[in-house]
N, CA, C and O atoms as a Tripos MOL2 file, in Angstrom:
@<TRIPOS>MOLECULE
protein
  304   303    76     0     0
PROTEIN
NO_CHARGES

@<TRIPOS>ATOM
      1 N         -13.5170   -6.0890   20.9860 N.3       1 UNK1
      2 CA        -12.4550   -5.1140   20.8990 C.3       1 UNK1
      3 C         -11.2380   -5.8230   20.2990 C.2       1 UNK1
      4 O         -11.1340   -7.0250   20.5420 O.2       1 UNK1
      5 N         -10.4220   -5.3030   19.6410 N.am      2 UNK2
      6 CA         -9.6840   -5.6780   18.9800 C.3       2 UNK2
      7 C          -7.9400   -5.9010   19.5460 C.2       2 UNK2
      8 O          -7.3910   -5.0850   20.2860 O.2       2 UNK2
      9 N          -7.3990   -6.9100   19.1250 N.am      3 UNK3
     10 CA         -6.2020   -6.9240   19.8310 C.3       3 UNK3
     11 C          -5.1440   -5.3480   19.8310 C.2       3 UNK3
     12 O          -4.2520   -4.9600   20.5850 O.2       3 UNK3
     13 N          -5.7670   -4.7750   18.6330 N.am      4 UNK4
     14 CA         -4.6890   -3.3790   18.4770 C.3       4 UNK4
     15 C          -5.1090   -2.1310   19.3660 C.2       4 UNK4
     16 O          -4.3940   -1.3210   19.9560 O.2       4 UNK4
     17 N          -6.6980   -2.2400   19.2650 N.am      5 UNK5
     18 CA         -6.7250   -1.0410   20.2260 C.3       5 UNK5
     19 C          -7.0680   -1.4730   21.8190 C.2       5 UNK5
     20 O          -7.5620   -0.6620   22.6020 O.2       5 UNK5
     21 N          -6.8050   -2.5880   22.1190 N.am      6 UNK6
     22 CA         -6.0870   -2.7890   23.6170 C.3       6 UNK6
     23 C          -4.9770   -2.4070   23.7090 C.2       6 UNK6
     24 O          -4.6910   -1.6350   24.6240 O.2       6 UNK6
     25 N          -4.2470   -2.7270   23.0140 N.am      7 UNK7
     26 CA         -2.6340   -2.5760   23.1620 C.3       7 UNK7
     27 C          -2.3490   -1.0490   22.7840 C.2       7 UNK7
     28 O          -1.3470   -0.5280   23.2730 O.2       7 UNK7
     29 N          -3.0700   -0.4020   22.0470 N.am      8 UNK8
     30 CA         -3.0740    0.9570   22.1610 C.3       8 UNK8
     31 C          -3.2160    2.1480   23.4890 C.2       8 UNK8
     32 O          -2.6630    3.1610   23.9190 O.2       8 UNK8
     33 N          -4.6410    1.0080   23.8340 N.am      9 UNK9
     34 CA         -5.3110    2.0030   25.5030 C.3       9 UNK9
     35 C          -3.9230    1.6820   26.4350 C.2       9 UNK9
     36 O          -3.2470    2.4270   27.1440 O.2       9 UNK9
     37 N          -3.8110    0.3170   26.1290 N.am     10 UNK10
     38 CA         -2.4630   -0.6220   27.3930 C.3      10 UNK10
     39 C          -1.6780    1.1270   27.1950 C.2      10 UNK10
     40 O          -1.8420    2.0650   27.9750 O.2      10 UNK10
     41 N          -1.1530    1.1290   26.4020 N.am     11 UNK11
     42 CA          0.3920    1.6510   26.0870 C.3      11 UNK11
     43 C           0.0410    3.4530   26.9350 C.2      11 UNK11
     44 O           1.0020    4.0150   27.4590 O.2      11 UNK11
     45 N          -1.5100    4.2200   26.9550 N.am     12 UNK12
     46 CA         -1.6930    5.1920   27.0000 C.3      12 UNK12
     47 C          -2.1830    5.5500   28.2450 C.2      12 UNK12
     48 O          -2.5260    6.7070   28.4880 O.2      12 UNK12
     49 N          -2.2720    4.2370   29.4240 N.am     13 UNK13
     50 CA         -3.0530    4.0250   30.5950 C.3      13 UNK13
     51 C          -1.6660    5.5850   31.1460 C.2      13 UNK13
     52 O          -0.5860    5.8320   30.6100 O.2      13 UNK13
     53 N          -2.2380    6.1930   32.1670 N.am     14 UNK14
     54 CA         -1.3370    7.1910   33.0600 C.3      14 UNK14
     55 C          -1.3900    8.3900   31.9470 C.2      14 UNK14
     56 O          -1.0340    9.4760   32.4030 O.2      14 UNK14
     57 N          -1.6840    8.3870   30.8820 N.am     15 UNK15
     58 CA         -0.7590    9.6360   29.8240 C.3      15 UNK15
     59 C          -2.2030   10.3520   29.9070 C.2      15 UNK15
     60 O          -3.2300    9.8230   30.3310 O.2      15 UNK15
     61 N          -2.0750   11.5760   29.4480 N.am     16 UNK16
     62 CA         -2.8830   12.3560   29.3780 C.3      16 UNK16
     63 C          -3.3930   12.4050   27.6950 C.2      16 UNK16
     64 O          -2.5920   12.7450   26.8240 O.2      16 UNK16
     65 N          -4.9640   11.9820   27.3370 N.am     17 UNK17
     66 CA         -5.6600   11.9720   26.6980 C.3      17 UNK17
     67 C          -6.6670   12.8360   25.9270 C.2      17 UNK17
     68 O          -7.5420   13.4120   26.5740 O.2      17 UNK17
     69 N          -6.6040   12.9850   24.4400 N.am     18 UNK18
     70 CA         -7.7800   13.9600   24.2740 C.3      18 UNK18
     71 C          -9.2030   13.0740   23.7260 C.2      18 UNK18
     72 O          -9.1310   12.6830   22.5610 O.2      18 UNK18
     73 N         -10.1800   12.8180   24.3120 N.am     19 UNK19
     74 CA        -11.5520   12.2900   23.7080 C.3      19 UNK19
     75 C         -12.3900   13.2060   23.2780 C.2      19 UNK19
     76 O         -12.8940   14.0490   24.0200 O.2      19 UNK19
     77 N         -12.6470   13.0950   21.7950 N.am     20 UNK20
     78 CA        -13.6970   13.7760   21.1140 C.3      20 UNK20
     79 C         -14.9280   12.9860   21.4040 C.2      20 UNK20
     80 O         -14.8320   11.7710   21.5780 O.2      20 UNK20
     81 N         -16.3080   13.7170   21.4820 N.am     21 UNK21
     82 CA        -17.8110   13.1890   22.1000 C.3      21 UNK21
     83 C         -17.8740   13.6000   20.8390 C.2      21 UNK21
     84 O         -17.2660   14.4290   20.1620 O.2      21 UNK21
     85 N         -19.2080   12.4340   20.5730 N.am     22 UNK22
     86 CA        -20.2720   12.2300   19.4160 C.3      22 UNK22
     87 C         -21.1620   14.0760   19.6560 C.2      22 UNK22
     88 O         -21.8230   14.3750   20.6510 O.2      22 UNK22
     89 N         -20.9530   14.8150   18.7070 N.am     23 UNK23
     90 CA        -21.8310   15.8570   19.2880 C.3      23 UNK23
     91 C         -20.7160   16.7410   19.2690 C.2      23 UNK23
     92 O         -21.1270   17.8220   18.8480 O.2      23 UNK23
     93 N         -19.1440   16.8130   19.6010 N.am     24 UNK24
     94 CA        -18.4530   17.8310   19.3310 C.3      24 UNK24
     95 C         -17.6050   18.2770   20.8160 C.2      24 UNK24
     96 O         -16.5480   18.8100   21.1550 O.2      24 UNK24
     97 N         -18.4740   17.8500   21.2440 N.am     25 UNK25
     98 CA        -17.2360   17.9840   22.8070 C.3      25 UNK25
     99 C         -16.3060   17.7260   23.0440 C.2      25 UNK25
    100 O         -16.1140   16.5310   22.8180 O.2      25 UNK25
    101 N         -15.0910   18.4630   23.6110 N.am     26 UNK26
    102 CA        -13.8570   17.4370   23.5400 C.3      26 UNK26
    103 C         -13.4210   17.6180   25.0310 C.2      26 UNK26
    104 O         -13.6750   18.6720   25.6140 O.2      26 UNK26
    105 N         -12.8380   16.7070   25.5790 N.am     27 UNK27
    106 CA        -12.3130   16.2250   26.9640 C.3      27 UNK27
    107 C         -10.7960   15.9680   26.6860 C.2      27 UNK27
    108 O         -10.2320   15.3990   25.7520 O.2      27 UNK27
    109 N         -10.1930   16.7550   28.1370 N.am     28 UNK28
    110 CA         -8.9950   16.0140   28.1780 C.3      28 UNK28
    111 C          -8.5720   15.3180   29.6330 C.2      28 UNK28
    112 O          -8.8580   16.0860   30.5520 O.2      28 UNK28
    113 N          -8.1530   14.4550   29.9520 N.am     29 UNK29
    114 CA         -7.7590   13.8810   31.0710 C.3      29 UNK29
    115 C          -7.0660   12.7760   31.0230 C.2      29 UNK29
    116 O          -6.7930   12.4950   29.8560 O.2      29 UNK29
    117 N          -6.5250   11.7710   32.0460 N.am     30 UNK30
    118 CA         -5.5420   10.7930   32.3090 C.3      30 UNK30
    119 C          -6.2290   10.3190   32.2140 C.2      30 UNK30
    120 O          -7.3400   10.7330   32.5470 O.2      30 UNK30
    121 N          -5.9880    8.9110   31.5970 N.am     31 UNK31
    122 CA         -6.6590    7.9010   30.7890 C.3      31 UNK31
    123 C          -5.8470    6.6580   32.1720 C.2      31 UNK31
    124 O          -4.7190    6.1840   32.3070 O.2      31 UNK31
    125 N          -7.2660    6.5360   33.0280 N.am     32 UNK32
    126 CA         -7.0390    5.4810   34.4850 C.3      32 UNK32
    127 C          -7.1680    3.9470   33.7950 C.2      32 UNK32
    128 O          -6.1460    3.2730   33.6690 O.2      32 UNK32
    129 N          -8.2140    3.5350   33.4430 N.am     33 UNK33
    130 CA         -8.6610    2.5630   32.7040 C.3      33 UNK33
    131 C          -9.5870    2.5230   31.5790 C.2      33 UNK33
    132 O         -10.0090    3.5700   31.0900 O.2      33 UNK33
    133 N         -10.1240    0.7190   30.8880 N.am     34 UNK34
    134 CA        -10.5500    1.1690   30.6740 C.3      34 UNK34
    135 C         -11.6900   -0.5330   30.1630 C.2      34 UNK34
    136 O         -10.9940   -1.4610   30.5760 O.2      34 UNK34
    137 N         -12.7920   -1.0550   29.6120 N.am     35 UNK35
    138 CA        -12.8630   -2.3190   29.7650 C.3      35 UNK35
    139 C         -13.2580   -2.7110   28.4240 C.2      35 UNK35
    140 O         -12.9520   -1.8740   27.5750 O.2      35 UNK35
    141 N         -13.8190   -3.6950   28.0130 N.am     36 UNK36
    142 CA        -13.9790   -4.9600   26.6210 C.3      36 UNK36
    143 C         -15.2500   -3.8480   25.7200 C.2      36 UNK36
    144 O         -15.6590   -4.0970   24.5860 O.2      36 UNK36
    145 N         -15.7090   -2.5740   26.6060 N.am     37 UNK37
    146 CA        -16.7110   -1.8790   25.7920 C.3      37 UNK37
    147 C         -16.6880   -0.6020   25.4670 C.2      37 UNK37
    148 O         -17.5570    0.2490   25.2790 O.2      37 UNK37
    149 N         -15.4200   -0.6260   25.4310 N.am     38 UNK38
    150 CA        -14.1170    1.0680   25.2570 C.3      38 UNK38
    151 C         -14.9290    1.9970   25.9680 C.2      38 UNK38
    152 O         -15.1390    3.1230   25.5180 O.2      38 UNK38
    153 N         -15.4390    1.5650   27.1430 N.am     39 UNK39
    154 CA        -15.7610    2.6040   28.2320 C.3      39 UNK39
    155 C         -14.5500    3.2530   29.0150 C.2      39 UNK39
    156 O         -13.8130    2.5720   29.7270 O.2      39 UNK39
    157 N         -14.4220    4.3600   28.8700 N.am     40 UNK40
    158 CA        -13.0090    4.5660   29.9460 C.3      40 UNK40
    159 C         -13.1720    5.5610   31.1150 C.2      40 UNK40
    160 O         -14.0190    6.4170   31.3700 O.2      40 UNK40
    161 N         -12.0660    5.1400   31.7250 N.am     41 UNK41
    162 CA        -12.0090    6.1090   33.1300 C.3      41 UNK41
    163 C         -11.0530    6.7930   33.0480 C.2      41 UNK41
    164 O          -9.9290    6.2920   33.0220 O.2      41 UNK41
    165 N         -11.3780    8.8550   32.9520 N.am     42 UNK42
    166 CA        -10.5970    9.3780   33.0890 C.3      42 UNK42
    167 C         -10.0310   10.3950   34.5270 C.2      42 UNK42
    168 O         -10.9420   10.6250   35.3230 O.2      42 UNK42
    169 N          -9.1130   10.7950   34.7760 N.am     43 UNK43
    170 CA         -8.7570   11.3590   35.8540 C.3      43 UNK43
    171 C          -8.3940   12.3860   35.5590 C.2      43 UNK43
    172 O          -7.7030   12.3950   34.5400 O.2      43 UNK43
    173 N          -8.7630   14.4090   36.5790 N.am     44 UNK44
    174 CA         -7.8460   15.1310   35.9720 C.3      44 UNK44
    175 C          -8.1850   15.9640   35.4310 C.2      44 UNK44
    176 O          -7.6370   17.0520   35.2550 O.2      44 UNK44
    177 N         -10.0830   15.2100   34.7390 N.am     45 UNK45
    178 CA        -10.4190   15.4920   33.3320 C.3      45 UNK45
    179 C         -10.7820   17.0930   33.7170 C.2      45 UNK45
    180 O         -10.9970   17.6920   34.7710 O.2      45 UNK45
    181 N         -10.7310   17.4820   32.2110 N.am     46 UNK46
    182 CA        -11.4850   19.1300   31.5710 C.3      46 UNK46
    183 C         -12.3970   19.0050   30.5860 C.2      46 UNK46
    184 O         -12.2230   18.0030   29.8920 O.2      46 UNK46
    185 N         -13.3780   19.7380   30.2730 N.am     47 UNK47
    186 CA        -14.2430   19.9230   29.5990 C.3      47 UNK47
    187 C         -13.5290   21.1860   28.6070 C.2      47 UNK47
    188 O         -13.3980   22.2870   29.1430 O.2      47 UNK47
    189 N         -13.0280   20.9940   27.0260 N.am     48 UNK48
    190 CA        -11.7570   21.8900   26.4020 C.3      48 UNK48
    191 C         -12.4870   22.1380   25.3310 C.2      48 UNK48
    192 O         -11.9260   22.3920   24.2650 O.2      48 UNK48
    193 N         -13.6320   22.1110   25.4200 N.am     49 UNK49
    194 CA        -14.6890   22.2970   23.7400 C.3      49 UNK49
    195 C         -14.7630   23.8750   23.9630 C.2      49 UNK49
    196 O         -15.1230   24.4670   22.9460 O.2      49 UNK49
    197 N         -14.5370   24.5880   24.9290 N.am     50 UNK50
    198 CA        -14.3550   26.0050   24.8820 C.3      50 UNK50
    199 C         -13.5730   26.5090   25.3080 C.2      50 UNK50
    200 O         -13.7310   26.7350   26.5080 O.2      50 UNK50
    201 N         -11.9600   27.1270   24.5350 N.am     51 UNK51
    202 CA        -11.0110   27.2200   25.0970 C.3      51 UNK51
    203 C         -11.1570   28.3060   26.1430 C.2      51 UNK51
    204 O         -10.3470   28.2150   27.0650 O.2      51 UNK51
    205 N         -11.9890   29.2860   26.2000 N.am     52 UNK52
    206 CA        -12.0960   30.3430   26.5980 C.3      52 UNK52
    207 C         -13.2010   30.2540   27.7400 C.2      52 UNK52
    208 O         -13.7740   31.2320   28.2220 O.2      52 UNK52
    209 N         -13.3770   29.1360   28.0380 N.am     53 UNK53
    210 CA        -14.2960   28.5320   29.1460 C.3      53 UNK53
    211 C         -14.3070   27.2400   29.5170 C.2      53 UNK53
    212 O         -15.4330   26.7560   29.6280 O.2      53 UNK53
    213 N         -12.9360   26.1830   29.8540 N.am     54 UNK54
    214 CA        -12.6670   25.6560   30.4640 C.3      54 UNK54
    215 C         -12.9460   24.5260   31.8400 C.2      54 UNK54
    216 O         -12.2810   24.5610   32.8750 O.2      54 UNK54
    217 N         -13.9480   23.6630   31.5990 N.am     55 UNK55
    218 CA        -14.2890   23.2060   33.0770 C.3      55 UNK55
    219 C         -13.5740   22.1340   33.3990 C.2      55 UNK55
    220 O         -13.1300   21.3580   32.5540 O.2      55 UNK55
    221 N         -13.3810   21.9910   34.8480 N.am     56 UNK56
    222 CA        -12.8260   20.7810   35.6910 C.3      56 UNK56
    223 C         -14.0640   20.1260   36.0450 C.2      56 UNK56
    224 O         -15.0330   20.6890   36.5530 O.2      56 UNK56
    225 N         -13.9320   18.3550   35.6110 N.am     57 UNK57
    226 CA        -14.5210   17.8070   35.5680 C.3      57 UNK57
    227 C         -14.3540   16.5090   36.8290 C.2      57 UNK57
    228 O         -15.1670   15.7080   37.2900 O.2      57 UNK57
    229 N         -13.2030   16.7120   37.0390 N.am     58 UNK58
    230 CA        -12.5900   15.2970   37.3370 C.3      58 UNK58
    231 C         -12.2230   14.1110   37.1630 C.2      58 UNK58
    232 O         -11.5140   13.8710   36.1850 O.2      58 UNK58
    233 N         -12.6830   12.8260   38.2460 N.am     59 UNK59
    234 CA        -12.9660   11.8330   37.7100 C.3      59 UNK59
    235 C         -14.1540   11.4470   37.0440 C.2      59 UNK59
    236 O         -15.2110   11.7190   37.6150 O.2      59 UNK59
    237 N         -14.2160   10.5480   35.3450 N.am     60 UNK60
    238 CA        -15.3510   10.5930   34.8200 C.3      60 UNK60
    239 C         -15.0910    9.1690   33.9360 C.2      60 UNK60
    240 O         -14.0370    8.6400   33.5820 O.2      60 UNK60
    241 N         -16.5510    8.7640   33.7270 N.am     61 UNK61
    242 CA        -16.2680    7.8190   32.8350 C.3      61 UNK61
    243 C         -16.9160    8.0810   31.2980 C.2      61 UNK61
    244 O         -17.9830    8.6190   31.0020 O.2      61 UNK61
    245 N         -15.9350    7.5360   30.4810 N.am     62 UNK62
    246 CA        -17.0500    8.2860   29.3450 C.3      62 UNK62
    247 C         -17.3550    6.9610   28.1000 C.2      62 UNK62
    248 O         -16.4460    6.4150   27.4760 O.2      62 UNK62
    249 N         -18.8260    6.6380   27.9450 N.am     63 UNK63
    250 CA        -19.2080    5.8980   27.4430 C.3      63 UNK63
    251 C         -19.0170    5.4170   26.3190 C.2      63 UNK63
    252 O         -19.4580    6.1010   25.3950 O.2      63 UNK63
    253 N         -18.4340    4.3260   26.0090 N.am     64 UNK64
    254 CA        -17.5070    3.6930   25.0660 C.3      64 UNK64
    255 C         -18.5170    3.9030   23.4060 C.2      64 UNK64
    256 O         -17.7340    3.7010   22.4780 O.2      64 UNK64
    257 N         -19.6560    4.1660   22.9860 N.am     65 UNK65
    258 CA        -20.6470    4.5000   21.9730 C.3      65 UNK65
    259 C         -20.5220    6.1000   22.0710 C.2      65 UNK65
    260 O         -20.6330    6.6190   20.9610 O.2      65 UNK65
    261 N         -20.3250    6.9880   23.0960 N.am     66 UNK66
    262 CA        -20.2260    8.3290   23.0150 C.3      66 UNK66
    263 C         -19.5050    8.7070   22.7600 C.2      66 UNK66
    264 O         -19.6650    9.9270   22.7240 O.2      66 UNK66
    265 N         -17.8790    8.1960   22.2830 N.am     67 UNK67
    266 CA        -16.7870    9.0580   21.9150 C.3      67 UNK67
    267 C         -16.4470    8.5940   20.4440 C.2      67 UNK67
    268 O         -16.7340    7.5580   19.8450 O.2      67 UNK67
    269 N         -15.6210    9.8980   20.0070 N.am     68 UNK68
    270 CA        -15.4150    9.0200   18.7550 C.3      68 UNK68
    271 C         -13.5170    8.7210   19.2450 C.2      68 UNK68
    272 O         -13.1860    8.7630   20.4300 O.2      68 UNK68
    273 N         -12.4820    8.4370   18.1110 N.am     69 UNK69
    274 CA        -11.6260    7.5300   18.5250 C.3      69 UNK69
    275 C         -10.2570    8.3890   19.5780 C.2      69 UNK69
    276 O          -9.3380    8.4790   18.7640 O.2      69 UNK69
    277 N         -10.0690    8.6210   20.0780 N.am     70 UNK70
    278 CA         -8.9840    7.7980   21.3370 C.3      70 UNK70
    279 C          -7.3920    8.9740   20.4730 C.2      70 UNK70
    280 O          -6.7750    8.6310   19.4650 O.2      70 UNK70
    281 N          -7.1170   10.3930   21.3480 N.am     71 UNK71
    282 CA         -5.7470   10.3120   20.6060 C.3      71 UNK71
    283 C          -4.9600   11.3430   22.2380 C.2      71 UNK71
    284 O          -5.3650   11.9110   23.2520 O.2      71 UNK71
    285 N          -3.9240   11.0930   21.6750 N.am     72 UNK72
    286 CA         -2.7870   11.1760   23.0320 C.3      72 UNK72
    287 C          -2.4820   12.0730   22.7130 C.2      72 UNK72
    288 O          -2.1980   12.1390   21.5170 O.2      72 UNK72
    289 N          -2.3470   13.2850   23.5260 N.am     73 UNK73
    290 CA         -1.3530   14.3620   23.6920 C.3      73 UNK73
    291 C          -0.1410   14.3740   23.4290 C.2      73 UNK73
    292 O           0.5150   13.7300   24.2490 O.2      73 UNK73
    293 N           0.2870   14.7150   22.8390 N.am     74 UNK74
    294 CA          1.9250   15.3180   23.0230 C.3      74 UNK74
    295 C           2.3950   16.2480   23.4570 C.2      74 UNK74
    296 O           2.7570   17.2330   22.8140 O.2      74 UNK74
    297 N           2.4790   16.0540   24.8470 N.am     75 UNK75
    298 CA          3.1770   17.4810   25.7090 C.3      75 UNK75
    299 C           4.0320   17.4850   25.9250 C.2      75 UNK75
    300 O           4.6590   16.4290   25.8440 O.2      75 UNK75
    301 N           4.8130   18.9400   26.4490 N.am     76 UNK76
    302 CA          6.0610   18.5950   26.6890 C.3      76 UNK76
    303 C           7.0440   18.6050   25.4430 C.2      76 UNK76
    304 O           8.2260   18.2950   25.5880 O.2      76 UNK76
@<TRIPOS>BOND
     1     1     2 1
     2     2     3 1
     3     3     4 2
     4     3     5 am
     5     5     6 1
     6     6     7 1
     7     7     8 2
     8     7     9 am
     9     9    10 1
    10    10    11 1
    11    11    12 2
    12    11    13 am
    13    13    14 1
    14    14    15 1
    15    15    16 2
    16    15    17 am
    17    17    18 1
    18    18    19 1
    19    19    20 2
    20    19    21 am
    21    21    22 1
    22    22    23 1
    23    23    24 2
    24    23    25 am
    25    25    26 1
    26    26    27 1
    27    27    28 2
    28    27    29 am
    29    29    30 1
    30    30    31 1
    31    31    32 2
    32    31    33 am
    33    33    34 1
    34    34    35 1
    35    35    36 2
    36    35    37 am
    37    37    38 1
    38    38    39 1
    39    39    40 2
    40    39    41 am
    41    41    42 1
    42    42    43 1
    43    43    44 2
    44    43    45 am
    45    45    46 1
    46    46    47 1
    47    47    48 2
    48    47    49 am
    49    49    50 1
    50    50    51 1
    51    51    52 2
    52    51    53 am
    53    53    54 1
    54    54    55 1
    55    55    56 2
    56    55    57 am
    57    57    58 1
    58    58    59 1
    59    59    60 2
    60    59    61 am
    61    61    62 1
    62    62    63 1
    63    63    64 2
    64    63    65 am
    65    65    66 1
    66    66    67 1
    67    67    68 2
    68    67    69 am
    69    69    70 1
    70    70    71 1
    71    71    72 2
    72    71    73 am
    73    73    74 1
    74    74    75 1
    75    75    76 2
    76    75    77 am
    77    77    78 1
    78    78    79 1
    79    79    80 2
    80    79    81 am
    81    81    82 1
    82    82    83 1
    83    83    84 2
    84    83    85 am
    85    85    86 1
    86    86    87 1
    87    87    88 2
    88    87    89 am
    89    89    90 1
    90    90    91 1
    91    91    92 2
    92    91    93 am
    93    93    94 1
    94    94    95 1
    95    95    96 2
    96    95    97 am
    97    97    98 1
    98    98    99 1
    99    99   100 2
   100    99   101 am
   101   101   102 1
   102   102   103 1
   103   103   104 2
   104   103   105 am
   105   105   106 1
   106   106   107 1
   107   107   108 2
   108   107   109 am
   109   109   110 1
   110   110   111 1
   111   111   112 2
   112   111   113 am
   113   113   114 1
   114   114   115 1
   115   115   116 2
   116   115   117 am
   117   117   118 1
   118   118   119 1
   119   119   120 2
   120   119   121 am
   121   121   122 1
   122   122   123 1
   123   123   124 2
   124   123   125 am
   125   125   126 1
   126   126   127 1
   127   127   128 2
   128   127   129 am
   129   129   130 1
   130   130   131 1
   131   131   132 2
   132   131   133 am
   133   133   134 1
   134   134   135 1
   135   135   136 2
   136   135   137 am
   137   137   138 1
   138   138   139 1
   139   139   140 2
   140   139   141 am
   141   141   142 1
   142   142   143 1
   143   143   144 2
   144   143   145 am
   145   145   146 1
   146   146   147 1
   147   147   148 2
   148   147   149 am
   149   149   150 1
   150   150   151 1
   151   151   152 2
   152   151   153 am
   153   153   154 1
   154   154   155 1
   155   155   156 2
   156   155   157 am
   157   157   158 1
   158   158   159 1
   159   159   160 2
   160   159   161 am
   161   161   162 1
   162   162   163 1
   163   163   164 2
   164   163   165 am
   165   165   166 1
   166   166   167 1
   167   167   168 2
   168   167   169 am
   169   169   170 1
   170   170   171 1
   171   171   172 2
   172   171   173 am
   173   173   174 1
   174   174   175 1
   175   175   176 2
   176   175   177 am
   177   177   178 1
   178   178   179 1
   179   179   180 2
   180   179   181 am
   181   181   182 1
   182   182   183 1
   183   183   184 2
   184   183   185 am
   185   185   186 1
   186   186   187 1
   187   187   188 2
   188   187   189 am
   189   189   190 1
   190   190   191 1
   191   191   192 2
   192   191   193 am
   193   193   194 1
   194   194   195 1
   195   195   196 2
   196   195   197 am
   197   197   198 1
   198   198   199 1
   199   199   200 2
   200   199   201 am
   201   201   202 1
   202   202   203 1
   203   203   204 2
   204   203   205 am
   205   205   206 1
   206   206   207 1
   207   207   208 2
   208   207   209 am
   209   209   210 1
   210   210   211 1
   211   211   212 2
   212   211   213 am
   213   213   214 1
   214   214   215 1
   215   215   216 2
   216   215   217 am
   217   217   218 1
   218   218   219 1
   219   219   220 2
   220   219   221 am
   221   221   222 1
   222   222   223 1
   223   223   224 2
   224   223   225 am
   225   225   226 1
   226   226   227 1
   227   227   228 2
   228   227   229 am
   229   229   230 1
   230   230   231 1
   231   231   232 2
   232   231   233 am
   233   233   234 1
   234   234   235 1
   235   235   236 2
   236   235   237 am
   237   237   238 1
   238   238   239 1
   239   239   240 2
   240   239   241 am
   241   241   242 1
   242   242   243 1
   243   243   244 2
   244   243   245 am
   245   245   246 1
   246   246   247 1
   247   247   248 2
   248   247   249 am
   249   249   250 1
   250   250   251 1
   251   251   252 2
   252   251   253 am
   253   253   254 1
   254   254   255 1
   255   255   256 2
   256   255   257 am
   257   257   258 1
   258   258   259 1
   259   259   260 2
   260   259   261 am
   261   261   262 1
   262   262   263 1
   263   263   264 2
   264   263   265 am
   265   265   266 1
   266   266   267 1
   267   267   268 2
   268   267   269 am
   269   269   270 1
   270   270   271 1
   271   271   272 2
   272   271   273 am
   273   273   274 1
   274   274   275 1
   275   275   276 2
   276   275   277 am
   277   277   278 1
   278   278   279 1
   279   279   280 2
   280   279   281 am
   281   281   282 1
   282   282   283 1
   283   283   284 2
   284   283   285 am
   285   285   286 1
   286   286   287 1
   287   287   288 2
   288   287   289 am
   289   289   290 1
   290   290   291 1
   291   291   292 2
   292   291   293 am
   293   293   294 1
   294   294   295 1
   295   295   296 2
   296   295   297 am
   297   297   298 1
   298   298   299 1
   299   299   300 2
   300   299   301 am
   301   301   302 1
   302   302   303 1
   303   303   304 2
@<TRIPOS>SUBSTRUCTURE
     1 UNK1         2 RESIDUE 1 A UNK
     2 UNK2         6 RESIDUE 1 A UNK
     3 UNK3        10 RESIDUE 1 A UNK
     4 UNK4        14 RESIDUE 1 A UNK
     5 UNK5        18 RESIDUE 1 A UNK
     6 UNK6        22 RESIDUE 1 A UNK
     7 UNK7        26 RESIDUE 1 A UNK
     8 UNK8        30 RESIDUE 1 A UNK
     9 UNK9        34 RESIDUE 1 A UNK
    10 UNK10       38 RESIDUE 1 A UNK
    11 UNK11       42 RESIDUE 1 A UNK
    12 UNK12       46 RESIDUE 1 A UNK
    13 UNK13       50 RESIDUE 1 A UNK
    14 UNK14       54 RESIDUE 1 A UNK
    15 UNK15       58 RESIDUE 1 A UNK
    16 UNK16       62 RESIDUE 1 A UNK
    17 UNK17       66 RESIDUE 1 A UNK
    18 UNK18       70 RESIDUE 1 A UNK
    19 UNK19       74 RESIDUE 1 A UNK
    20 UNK20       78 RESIDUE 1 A UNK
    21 UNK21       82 RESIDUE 1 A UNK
    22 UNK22       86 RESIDUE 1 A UNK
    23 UNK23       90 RESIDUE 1 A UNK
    24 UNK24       94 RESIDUE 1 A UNK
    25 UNK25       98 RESIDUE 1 A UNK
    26 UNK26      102 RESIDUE 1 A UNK
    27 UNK27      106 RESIDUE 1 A UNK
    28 UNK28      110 RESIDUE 1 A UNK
    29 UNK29      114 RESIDUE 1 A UNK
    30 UNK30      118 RESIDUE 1 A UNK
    31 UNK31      122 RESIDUE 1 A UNK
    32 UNK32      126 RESIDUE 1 A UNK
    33 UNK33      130 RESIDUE 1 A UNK
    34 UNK34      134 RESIDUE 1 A UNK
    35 UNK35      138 RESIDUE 1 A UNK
    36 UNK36      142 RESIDUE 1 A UNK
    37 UNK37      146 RESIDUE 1 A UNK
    38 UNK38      150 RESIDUE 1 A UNK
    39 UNK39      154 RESIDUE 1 A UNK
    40 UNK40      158 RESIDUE 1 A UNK
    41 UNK41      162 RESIDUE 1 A UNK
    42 UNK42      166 RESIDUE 1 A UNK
    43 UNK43      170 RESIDUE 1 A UNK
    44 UNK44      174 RESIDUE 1 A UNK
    45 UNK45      178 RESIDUE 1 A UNK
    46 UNK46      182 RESIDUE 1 A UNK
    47 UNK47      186 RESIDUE 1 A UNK
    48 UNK48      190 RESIDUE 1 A UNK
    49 UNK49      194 RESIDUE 1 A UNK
    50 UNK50      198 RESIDUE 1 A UNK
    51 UNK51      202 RESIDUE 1 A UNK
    52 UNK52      206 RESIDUE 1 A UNK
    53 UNK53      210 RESIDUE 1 A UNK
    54 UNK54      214 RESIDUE 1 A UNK
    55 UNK55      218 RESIDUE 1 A UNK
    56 UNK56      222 RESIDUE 1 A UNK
    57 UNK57      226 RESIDUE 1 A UNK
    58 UNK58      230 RESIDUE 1 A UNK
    59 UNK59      234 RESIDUE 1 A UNK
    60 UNK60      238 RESIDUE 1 A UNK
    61 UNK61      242 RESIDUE 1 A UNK
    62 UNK62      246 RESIDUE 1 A UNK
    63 UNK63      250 RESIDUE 1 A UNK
    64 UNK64      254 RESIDUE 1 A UNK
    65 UNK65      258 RESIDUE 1 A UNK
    66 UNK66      262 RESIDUE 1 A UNK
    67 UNK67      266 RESIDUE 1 A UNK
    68 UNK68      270 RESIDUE 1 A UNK
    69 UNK69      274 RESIDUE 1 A UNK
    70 UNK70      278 RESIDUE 1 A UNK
    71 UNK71      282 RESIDUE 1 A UNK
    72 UNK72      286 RESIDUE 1 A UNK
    73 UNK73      290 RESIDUE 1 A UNK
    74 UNK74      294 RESIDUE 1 A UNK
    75 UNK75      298 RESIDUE 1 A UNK
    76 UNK76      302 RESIDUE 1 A UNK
C-alpha cells in the first residue's frame, strides 16, 4: 500500500464514506479502520445501490480486492 493512500484512509478514518463493489454495488458508512490490504471496517453502513430500497447493514468489513477506489462524502 502506498504512502498516499494511507494518508488518505488516515485523513477519512470517522467521516462518512462512499465504496463502490466490483459488480456495481455501492455502500455508504463510517470508515472505522482499515489494514496493509485496503480491507476496511465500516460502521453505520447502508446498502445505496437502490435508492428506492435502501438497507442497513451495519458494522461490515469490505474486502480490500472487492471494492473499487475509496471516495468521501461531502455532507453538510
Amino acid at each position: 500500500m502506498s504512502e498516499m493512500t494511507t494518508e488518505i484512509l488516515e485523513q477519512n478514518l470517522s467521516k462518512v464514506v462512499l465504496v463502490r463493489l466490483k459488480g456495481g454495488k455501492s455502500l455508504r458508512g463510517r470508515l472505522k479502520g482499515f489494514d496493509q490490504h485496503l480491507n476496511l471496517v465500516l460502521e453505520e453502513t447502508e446498502d445505496t445501490t437502490a435508492v428506492e430500497n435502501q438497507k442497513k447493514l451495519g458494522l461490515i468489513i469490505v474486502r480490500g480486492d472487492k471494492r473499487s477506489p475509496l471516495y468521501r462524502l461531502r455532507l453538510g
